[in-house]
C-alpha positions, 0 to 999 in steps of 0.5 A: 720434570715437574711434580705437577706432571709426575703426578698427572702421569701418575694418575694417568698411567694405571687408567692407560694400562687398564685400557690396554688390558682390557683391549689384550684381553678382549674376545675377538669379535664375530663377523657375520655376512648379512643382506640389506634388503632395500626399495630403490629406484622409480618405480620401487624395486627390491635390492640385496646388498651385502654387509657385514655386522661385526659383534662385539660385548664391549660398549665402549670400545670398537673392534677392528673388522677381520683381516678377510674384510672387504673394505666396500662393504658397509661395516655395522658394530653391533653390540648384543647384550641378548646373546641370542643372535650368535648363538646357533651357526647362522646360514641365512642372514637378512637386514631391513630398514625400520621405521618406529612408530605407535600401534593402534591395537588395544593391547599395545596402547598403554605402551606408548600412552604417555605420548612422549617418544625418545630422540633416537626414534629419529635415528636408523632403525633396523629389523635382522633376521637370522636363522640356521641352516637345519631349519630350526632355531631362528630368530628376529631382533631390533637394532637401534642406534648406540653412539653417534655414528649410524654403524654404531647399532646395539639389540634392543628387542630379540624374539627366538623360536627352537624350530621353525616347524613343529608336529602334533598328534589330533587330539594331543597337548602342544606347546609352540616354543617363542622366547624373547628378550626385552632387556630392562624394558618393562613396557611390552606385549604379546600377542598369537595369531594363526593363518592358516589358506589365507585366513587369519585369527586371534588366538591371544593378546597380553598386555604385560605392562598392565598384566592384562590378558586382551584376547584369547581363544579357547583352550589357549594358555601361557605361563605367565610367571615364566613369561616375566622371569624368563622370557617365555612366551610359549603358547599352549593349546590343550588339544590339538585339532585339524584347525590348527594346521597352519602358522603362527605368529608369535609378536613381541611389543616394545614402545615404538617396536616391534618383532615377530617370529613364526611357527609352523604347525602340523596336524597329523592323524594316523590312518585307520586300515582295513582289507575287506572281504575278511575272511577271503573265501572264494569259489573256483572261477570266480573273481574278488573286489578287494577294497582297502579302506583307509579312514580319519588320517591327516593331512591329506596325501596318502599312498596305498598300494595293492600286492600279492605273494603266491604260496611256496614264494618268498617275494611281493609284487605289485598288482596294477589297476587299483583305482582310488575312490574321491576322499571325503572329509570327516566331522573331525576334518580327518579324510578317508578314501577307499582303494579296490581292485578286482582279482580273480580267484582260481586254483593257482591263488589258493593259499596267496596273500593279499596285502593292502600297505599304506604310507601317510606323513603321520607314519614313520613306516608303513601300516599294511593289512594281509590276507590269505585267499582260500579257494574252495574244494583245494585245501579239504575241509576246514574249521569253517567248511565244517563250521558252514556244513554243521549249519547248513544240516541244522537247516536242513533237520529243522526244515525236514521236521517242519514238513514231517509234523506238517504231513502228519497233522494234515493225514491225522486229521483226515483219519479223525473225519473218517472215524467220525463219520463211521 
């Protein structure tokens, strides 16, 4: 052998072996069953079609598909430097072709302002969206083209969410979690809108390529440092009101692309309860109106219910016949509504326990009123009989005083005329 090719060999052997263990070495690359979802046929219909995204950290080497592989499967090599999109058990998967192009938004301008866009705009483009099975972290993301074939795809934007719902108290402070990763782009914006029964809003709009806030609500903030150095791009609201029941939109923008998560958020107000008359008093014979008013909850459906517990009985049961009042919204957009029920009062309901409970959303239990009902002449005299007799013959001394000093000036001033007149 000449020295000449002991030498290539020499060179060409450590570069071999290097290849060879970093293949050896190589984590097995996850598979993750997908949907494409597609227009097709005249006129236009929606087709899922199944595929499979085989994720893999090595930009220049293509991983083997699994053995459990079904070869008509459309394969996509997908590599993810974010790590977001295989970070949670993912249970819904849906991919979308996509089309870049510019926007015509204020705040989106100065990313594209220098009118010049890459070739690979030309190539496939496409939007994933992943999210978990328990309905909490979920996540958007845009895979554009790696190598030279259409498979070969790599994330170029991703936007995450931890929950794709989020609760609130009226009146309280709340943070609506978005996180997003831009890689080394440093053209982007961000932007918050919220709909709500089919209207819309603008809540914010930042332009993070000139460091410019467009648009903003009141009492809307984001963390601006966390927004360049983490990814954060949270919005929160100082105070939580009955208008922000709803979903928002939290948008990311890159040159040419663009991604979105959304955010449910629920209001709630816990029910104020009140059981009236208080206190139950009543005469033999004689029948209740209970009413039971619940006021300033949120969101609107509630359930009340009244129910009684005779004395010397250990169990509740149910009274039937209540009837429920129309709700009527409040000036903080909190409802209100009023329950009542006619009962009658007899010597068998003396010492029996009324009892008003409600259930709303914003309650982890059940908020419940009780009264005992006091029949009249069953039980002697109470504290307040002889509270209501002590009152009464008040009444009566100061009234007998009146008509004794009455008559005794109406006689005295006759018996002065007579002496007068002697």
């Amino acid at each position: 052998m000449a020295p000449s090719t002991i030498y290539k060999l020499s060179l060409l052997l450590p570069a071999l072996g290097s290849v060879f263990l970093a293949v050896s070495l190589a984590p097995e690359a996850d598979a993750l069953s997908c949907w494409l979802v597609e227009e097709v046929g005249d006129p236009r219909s929606i087709q899922h079609n199944p595929v499979q995204l085989l994720f893999s950290d090595h930009f220049t080497l293509t991983p083997d598909p699994p053995v459990t592989f079904d070869p008509d499967t459309p394969l996509y090599h997908v590599v993810d430097p974010s790590g977001k999109l295989m970070s949670s058990a993912v249970s819904y998967c849906e991919m979308t072709h996509l089309l870049p192009q510019e926007v015509s938004l204020d705040w989106v301008r100065s990313l594209t302002e220098e009118q010049h866009s890459p070739l690979s705009l030309g190539r496939s483009w496409y939007s994933v969206t992943l999210r978990d099975g328990t309905g909490g972290y979920s996540v958007s993301a845009v895979l554009g083209p790696r190598g030279e074939r259409d498979n070969q795809l790599i994330v170029f934007l991703a936007v995450y969410t931890p929950s794709l719902s989020q609760s609130v108290r009226l009146g309280e402070r709340v943070s609506l979690a978005c996180g997003l990763w831009r890689g080394q782009q440093s053209r982007f914006a961000v932007e918050w809108r919220h709909r709500a029964l089919g209207d819309g809003s603008m809540l914010f709009a930042y332009d993070g390529w000139r460091d410019h806030v467009e648009e903003t609500a009141p009492d809307c903030h984001m963390n601006f440092s966390s927004l360049h150095s983490r990814g954060d791009a949270s919005l929160s609201l100082e105070r939580a009101t009955v208008s922000h029941d709803g979903t928002f939109l939290c948008t990311v923008y890159l040159p040419y692309v663009r991604a979105q998560r959304d955010i449910h958020l629920r209001v709630t107000a816990v029910p104020q309860v009140s059981l009236l008359p208080d206190p139950l008093f009543a005469l033999p014979g004689e029948e209740l109106s209970l009413s039971c008013e619940v006021s300033k909850f949120h969101p609107l459906d509630v359930s009340v219910e009244f129910l009684i517990r005779l004395a010397r009985e250990s169990h509740w049961s149910a009274l039937p016949g209540a009837l429920l009042s129309r709700h009527t919204v409040n000036q903080d957009g909190t409802f209100s509504v009023t329950s009542s029920l006619r009962v009658p009062a007899s010597g068998a309901h003396h010492g029996a326990q009324y009892s008003c409970r409600v259930r709303h959303a914003s309650a982890s239990g059940v908020i419940s009123r009780t009264h005992t009902l006091h029949i009249a002449g069953f039980s002697g005299p109470s504290l307040e009989d002889g509270m209501c007799l002590f009152v009464i013959a008040l009444i009566l001394y100061g009234t007998l005083s009146f008509l004794y000093r009455k008559v005794l000036l109406i006689y005295g001033s006759q018996e002065d005329k007579k002496d007068k007149n002697e």
